[in-house]
C-alpha positions in Angstrom: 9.9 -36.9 -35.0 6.9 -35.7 -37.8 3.9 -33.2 -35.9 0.6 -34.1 -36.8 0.2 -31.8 -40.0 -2.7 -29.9 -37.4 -0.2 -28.8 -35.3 0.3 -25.2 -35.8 -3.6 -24.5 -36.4 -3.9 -26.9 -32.8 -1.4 -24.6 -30.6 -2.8 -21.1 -32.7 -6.1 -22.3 -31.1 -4.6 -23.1 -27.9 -2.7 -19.7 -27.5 -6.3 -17.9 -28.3 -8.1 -19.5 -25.8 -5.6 -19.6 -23.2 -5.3 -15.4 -24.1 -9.1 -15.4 -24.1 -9.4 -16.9 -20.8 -6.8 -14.8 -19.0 -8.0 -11.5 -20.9 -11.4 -11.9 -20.1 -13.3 -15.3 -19.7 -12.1 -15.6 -15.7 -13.2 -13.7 -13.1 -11.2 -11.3 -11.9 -9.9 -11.4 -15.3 -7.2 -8.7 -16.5 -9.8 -6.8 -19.0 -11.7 -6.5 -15.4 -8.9 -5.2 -13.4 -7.8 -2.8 -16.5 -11.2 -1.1 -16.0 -11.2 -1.2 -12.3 -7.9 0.5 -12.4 -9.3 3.4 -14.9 -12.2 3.5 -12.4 -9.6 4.4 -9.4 -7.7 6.6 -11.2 -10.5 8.2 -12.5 -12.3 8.4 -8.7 -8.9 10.2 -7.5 -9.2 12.1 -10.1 -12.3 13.5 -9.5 -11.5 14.1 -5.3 -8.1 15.6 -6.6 -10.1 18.2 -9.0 -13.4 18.1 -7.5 -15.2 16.5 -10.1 -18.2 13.9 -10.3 -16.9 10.8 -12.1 -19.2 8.4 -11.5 -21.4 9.3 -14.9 -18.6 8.4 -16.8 -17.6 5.2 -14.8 -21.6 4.7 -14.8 -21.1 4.9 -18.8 -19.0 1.9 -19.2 -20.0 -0.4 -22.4 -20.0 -3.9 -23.2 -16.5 -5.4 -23.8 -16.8 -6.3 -27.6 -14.6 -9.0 -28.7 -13.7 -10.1 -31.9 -11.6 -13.3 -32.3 -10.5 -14.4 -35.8 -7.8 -17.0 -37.0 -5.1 -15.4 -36.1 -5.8 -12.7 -33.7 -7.9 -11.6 -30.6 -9.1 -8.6 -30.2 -11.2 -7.0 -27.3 -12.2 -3.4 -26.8 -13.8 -1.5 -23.6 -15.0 2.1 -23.8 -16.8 4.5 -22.0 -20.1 6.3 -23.5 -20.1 9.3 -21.8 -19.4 12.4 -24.4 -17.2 13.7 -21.2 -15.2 11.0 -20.6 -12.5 11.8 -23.8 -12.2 15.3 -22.3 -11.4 14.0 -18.7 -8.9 11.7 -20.5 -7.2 14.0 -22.4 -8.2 17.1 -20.9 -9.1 20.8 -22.3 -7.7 24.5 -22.7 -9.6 27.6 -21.5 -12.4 28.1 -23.7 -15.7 29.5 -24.1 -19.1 27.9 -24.2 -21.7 29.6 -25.8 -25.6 29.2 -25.4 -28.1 28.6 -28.3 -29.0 30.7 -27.0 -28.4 30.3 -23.1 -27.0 28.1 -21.2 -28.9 26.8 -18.3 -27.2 25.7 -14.8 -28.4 24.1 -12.0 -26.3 25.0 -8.6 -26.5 24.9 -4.8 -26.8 28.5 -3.9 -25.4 27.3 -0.5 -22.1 26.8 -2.7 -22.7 29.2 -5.1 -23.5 32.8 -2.9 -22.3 35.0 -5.9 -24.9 32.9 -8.3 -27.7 33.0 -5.5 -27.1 36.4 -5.5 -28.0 36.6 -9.5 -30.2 33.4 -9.7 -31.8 32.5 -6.0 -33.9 29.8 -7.0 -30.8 28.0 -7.7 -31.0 28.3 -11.3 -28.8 30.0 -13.4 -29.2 31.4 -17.2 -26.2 32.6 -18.8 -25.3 33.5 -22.9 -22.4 32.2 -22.2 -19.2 30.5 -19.5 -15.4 30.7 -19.7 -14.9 26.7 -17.9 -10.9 27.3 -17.0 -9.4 23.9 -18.8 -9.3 20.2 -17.3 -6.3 18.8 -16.9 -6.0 15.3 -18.4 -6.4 12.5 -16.5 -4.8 9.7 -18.4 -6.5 6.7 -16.7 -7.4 4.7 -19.3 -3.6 5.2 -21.3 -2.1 4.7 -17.8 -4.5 1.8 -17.1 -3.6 0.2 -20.3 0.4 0.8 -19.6 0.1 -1.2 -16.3 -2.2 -4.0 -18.5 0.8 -4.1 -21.0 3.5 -4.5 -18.2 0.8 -7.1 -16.8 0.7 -9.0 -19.6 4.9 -8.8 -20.5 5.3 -10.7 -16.9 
């Protein structure tokens, strides 16, 4: 039996698009439910710590793909300058202010602040934040997309 001599460029094709369709050119595709799991992990996240997340789910860019010969590539980030410290988290450290820092607070939340600042505004040289513990939902996320994708 002789293959058409197109047959290996005919099935790399093939294997693209059927990886392009699954990836990302369905609906609920698995690009989509690799950022809908960051976003979950991320909103647990921020109820576990008390942080507001949705800034940096809010920051989510443009899937970029790049498909060549041989290979497909597709990349999703988020914007946000935050969202690679949520990910990977920080130590103690200190912030300093060029030169101060300027807070907006609920003094409701905040009494000692209100005390200080009772207009709800605070002006400070400088903060010691206590560090954030990483949150690994995107390397997480892209683990479960990996085992996905090995089924």
């Amino acid at each position: 039996m002789n293959l058409d001599s197109s047959f290996e460029d005919d099935l790399r094709e093939a294997v693209l698009d059927e990886a392009e369709h699954e990836l990302i050119g369905q609906s609920d595709n698995l690009v989509h439910q690799f950022v809908q799991d960051v976003h979950d992990q991320l909103r647990a996240y921020g109820s576990q710590y008390d942080y507001n997340v949705e800034p940096i789910i809010e920051s989510l860019g443009e899937p970029q793909v790049d498909r060549s010969e041989n290979s497909l590539s597709i990349r999703v980030g988020w914007e946000h300058e935050a969202s690679v410290y949520f990910e990977f988290g920080t130590s103690d450290h200190t912030v300093e202010g060029d030169p101060l820092l300027v807070f907006e607070f609920d003094p409701a939340e905040y009494p000692y602040l209100a005390e200080m600042f009772p207009d709800g505004t605070a002006f400070l040289p400088q903060t010691h934040p206590s560090g954030l513990p990483e949150s690994r939902a995107v390397r997480d996320a892209l683990n479960e997309l990996r085992r996905e994708m090995q089924r």
